[in-house]
N, C-alpha and C positions, 0 to 999 in steps of 0.2 A: 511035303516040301521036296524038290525036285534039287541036287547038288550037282551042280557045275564047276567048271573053272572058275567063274567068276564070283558065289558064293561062297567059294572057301577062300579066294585073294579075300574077301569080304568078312571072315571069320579070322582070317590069320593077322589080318589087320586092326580089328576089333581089340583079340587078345593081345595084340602087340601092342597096340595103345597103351590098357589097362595094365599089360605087364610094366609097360616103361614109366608111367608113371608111380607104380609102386615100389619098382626100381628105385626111383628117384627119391621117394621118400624114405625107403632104406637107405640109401647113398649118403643121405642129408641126418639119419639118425647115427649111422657109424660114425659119424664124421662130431658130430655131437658129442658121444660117446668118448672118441680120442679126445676131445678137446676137451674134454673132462677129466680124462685121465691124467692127461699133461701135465694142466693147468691144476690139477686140485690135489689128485689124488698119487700122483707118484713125483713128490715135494722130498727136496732130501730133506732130515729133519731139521738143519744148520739154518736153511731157508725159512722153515717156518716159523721157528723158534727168533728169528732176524725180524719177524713180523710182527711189527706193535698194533700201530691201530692205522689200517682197519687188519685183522689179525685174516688168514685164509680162509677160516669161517665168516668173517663177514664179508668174504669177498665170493665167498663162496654164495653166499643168501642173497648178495644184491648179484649176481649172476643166473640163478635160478628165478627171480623176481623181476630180472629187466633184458634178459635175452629175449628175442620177439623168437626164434626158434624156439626155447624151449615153453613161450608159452602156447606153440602149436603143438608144441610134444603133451604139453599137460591138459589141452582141449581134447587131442584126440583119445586121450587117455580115458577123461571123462564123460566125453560123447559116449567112445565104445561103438561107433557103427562104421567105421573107417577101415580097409581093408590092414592099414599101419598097424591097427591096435595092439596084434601080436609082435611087433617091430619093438612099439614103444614098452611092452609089456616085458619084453624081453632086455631091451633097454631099461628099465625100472631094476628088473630083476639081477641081472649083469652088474652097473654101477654099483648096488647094494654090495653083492658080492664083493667086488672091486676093495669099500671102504672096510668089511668086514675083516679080509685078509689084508689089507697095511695093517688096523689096528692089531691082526694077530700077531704080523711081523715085526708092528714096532715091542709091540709088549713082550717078544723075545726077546729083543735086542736089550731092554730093561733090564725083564731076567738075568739076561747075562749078566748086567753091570754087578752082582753083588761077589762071582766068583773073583772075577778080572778085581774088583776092590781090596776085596781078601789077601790074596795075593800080591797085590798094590802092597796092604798094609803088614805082609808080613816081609817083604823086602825092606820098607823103609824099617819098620823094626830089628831086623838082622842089622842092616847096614847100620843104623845108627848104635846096636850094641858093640855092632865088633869097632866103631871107633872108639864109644866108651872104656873098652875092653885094651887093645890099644894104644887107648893114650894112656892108661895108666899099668903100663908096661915097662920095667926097667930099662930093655935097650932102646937106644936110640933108633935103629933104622927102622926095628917092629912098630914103632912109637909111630915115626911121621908115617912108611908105607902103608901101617895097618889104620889108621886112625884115617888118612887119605882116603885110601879106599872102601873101608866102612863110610864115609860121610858123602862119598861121592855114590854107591851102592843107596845110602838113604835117602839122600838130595833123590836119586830117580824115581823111586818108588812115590816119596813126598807130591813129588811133579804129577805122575802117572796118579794118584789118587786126587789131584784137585781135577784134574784132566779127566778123570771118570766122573766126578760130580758135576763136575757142566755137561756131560753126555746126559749121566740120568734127568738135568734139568728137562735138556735140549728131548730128549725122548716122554718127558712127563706130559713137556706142553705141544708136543705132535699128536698125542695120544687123544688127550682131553678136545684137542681142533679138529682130530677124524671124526669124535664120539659125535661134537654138534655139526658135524657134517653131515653125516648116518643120520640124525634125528630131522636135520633141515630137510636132505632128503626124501625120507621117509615123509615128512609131512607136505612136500611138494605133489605128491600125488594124491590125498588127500583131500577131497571136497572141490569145489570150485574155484 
């Protein structure tokens, strides 16, 4: 084969096609991929936990189930002879990632709830002793200042620990909505 000017406009146009259209399908899987992330996976957890029915996991499954995108994400998947495959593969593997670390960052944020509680509970206890203590004080000014201030010192802690129990709620039920997210996930790429 003899190379001209005119066979390589002919080669560079060739891979310029093929490039652009797998371009295109990367373009179309990032964009998949954000909308995923968005929409699913970086939810404060006030929002989720606001989520009755249908809860972000089921929004999540009828999205993986009725997006016509993702069910060209999960053919190419399955086919395997598409130059995307590593696109989508990567996209598989990414997401995963993705839900893997929320669920690690919320179940720190849990963690935490039990020190912040503690501490919660030894204020309200300080504060409501030194009112105890306080009122049953001989003088009068120790009597109201001290008794005041111990009950307003307990009153916060009191607040600060109901105020932590709806966090750990609000972080129980973000946790348990990644896990069937990760599983719905996981099983979207899965068979046919």
């Amino acid at each position: 084969m003899q190379f001209n000017n005119k066979n390589i406009v002919a080669l560079v146009g060739l891979a310029s096609f093929f490039g652009n259209s797998f371009a295109v399908y990367s373009s179309a899987i990032d964009r998949k991929a954000n909308q995923i992330r968005n929409n699913f996976i970086n939810q404060y957890s006030d929002v989720v936990a606001a989520k009755n029915n249908p809860t972000l996991s089921d929004e999540f499954k009828g999205f993986l189930a009725n997006d016509k995108s993702m069910q060209k994400i999960k053919k190419i998947n399955n086919e395997g002879t598409s130059e995307t495959t590593l696109e989508v593969t990567g996209l598989e593997e990414d997401i995963a990632a993705n839900l893997d670390q929320k669920k690690y960052a919320l179940e720190s944020a849990y963690n935490s709830c039990l020190p912040k509680q503690i501490g919660l509970g030894l204020l309200a206890g300080g504060g409501l002793t030194v009112a105890f203590i306080a009122a049953n004080d001989r003088n009068k000014n120790v009597k109201m200042m001290g008794a005041g201030a111990g009950a307003l010192v307990g009153l916060v802690g009191v607040i600060g620990l109901c105020a932590m129990s709806g966090e750990k709620g609000r972080l129980e039920k973000h946790i348990a909505q990644v896990q069937t997210m990760k599983k719905e996930w996981d099983a979207f790429f899965v068979g046919p």
